[in-house]
C-alpha positions in Angstrom: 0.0 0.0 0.0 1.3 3.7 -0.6 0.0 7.1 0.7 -1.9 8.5 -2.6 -2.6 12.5 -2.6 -4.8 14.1 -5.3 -4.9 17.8 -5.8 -5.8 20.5 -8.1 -5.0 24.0 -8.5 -5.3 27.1 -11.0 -2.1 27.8 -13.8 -1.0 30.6 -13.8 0.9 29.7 -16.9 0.0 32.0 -19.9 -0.4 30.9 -23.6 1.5 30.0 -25.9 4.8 28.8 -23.9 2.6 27.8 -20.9 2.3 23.9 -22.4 6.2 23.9 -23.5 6.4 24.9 -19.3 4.2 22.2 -18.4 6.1 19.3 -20.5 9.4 20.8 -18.7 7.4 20.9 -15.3 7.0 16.7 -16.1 10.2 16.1 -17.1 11.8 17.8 -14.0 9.4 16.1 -11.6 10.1 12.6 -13.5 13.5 13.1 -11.8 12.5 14.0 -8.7 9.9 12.0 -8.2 12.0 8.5 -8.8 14.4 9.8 -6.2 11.8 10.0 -3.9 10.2 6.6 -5.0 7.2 8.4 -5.8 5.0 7.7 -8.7 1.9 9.4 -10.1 0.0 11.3 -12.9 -0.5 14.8 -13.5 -2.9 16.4 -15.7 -2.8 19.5 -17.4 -5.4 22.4 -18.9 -4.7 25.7 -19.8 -6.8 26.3 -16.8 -5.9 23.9 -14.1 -3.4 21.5 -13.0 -4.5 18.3 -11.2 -1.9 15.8 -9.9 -1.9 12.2 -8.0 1.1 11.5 -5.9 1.6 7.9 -4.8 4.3 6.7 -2.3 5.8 6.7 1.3 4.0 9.5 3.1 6.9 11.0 3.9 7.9 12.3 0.5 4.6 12.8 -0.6 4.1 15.2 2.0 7.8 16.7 1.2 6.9 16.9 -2.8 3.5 18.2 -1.5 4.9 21.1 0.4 7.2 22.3 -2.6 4.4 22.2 -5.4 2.4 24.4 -2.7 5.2 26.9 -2.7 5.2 26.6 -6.7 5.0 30.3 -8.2 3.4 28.9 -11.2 0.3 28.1 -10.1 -2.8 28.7 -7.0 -5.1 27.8 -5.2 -3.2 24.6 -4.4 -6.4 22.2 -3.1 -6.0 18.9 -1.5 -8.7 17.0 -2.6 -8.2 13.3 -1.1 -5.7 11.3 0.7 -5.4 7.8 1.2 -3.3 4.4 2.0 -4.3 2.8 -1.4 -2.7 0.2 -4.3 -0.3 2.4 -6.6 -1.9 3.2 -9.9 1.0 4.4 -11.7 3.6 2.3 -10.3 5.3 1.9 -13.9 5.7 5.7 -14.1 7.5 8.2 -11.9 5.2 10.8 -13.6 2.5 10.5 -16.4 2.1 13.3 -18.4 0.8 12.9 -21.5 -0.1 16.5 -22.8 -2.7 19.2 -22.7 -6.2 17.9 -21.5 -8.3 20.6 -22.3 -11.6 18.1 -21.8 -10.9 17.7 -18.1 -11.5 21.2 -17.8 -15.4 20.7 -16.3 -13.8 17.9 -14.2 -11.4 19.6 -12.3 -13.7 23.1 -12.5 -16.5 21.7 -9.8 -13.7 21.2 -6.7 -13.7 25.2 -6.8 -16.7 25.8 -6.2 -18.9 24.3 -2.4 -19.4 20.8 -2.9 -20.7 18.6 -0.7 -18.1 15.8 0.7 -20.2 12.6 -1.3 -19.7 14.9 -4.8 -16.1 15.3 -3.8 -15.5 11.9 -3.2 -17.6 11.0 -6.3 -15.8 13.6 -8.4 -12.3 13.1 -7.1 -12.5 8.9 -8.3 -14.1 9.8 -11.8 -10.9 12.6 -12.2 -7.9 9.3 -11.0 -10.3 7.4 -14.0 -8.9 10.1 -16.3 -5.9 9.9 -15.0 -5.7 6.3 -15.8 -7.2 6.4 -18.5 -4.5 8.9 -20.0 -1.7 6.9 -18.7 -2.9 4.2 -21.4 -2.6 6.4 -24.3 0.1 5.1 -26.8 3.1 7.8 -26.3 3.6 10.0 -29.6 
């Protein structure tokens, strides 16, 4: 079992070099993120970012607190935490490119939700994830 942490939070990357940013904002945290022995997925809109980090709790929680401190985006929102099965084990971070359709997925957990729609929202959102992790690479 692994600690798992889902957030979302608002770019504030501009167009057009904010999804050059993002693909070096993966490739940095690939790095990182094997060090730490921490896997995930992130997911990226020219609105929002939404990210699942999977590991010991320890470095999640230290990964966590530097992505809060992140100039490049806010409203850094912790959406669910739990001791679950790894879903990305394979990958120190998937990225697989703009995902302007998860826009009214990740939208919703800005406005006052009750918890059940969080909880409901928050596992259709790690679908996505997983979903875009099986995408052939270009």
């Amino acid at each position: 079992m692994a600690y798992s942490l889902l957030y979302v939070s608002k770019t504030l990357l501009q167009p057009p070099q904010s999804e050059a940013q993002v693909t070096e904002i993966a490739a940095a945290a690939r790095g990182r993120n094997a060090w730490l022995g921490v896997t995930g997925a992130l997911v990226a809109t020219s609105t929002y970012f939404a990210q699942l980090l999977e590991g010991a709790q320890p470095a999640v929680e230290e990964l966590m607190a530097s992505i809060e401190d992140d100039p490049r985006h806010m409203r850094v929102r912790i959406i669910r935490t739990a001791e679950e099965k790894r879903r990305f084990g394979d990958w120190s971070m998937v990225y697989t490119g703009y995902a302007g359709l998860v826009d009214r997925h990740i939208a919703p957990f800005f406005s006052s939700l009750p918890p059940g729609d969080v909880a409901y929202l928050a596992t259709r959102l790690v679908g996505l994830m997983e979903e875009y992790a099986r995408l052939p690479a270009d």
